[in-house]
N, C-alpha and C positions, 0 to 999 in steps of 0.2 A: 191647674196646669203649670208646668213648669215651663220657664225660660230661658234658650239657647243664647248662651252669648256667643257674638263674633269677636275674635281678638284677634286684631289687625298685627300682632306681635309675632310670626310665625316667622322658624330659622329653617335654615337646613342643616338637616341633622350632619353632625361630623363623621369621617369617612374613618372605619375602624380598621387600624393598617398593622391588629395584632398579629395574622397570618404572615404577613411581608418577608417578615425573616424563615419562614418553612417556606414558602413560594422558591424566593431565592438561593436556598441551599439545598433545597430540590433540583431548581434546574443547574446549578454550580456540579453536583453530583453527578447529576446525566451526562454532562457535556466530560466530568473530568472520566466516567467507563468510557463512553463510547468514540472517545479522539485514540487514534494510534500515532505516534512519535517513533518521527527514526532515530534511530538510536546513536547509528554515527554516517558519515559523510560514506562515500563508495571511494575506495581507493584504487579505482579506474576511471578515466575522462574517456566521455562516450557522448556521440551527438547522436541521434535518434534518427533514421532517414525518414524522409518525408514521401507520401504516397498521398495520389491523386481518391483511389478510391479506396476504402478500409471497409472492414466491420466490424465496430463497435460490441465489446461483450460487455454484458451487465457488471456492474462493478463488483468484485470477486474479491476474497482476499485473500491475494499469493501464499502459498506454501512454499514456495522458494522463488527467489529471485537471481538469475547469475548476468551477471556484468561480463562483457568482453570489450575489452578494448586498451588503449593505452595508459601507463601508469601515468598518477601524477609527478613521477619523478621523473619525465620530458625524457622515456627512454621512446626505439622506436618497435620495441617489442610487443608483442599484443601479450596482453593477459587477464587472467579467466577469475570471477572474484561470486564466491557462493558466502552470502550474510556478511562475516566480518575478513573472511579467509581469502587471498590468494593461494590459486590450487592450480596444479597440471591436469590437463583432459584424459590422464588416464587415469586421475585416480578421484573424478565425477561418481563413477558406482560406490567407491568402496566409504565415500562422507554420505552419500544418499544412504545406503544400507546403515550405517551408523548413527546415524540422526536423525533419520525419518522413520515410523513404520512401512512395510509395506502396504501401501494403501492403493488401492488401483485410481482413485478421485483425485490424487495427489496433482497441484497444476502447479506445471514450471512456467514463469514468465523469462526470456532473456529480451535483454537489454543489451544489444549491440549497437557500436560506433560502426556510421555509414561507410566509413573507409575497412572495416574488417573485412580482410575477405574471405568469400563464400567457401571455402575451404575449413577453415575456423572453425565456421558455425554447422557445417554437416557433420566435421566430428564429434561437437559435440551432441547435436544432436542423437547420433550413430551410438556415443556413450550412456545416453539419458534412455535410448531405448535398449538400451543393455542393462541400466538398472534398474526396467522395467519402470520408467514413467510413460504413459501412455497420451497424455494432454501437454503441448506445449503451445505457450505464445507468444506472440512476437511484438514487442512494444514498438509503434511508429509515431509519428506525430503527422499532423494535417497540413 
């Protein structure tokens, strides 16, 4: 018969931390596809009006974006800003046509200052349905 010995000498094994560097450059990867960065500041000051009751859309991401509201160069004129461009409301179709496919899924979000007024924003709306975008929204805050 053979005999087991006990050996009261037992470690814990050390913890093998060769993956470490693939774990962390995997998730460095993920994180640097899927973050969007803007690109530059809006070159219109705009306060968001606030509303008691909203609803909430699933987080989407804009196909276009237009700013209305006043320059930051503390003029008292409104103006109308699509990506990097200040642009007049009558020529909203003809930078849509240009830049975008026609896509009927196409979502315009504006971003209006609470002080603009309702004038402003039905022409452009008025324009956006002339360049045949069909979805638009309205950014507010709570």
């Amino acid at each position: 018969m053979s005999r087991f010995r006990k050996t009261n000498k037992r470690e814990v094994p050390s913890l093998n931390t060769a993956s470490l560097p693939d774990l962390i450059f995997t998730l460095l990867f993920f994180f640097m596809i899927s973050t969007r960065l803007k690109d530059k500041p809006p070159k219109v000051e705009f306060d968001l009006p606030r509303v008691v009751e909203s609803e909430k859309s699933l987080a989407v991401s804009h196909d276009i974006v237009i700013f209305i509201g006043k320059s930051t160069k503390n003029t008292d004129s409104q103006f109308i800003q699509i990506n990097d461009k200040l642009i007049e409301i009558s020529n909203i179709p003809d930078y849509i046509k240009q830049n975008y496919q026609q896509n009927p899924e196409l979502l315009v979000t504006l971003k209006a200052d609470k002080h603009t007024p309702m004038g402003i924003i039905d022409n452009v709306k008025k324009t956006l349905q002339i360049a045949g975008i069909q979805k638009i929204r309205y950014a507010t805050v709570e």
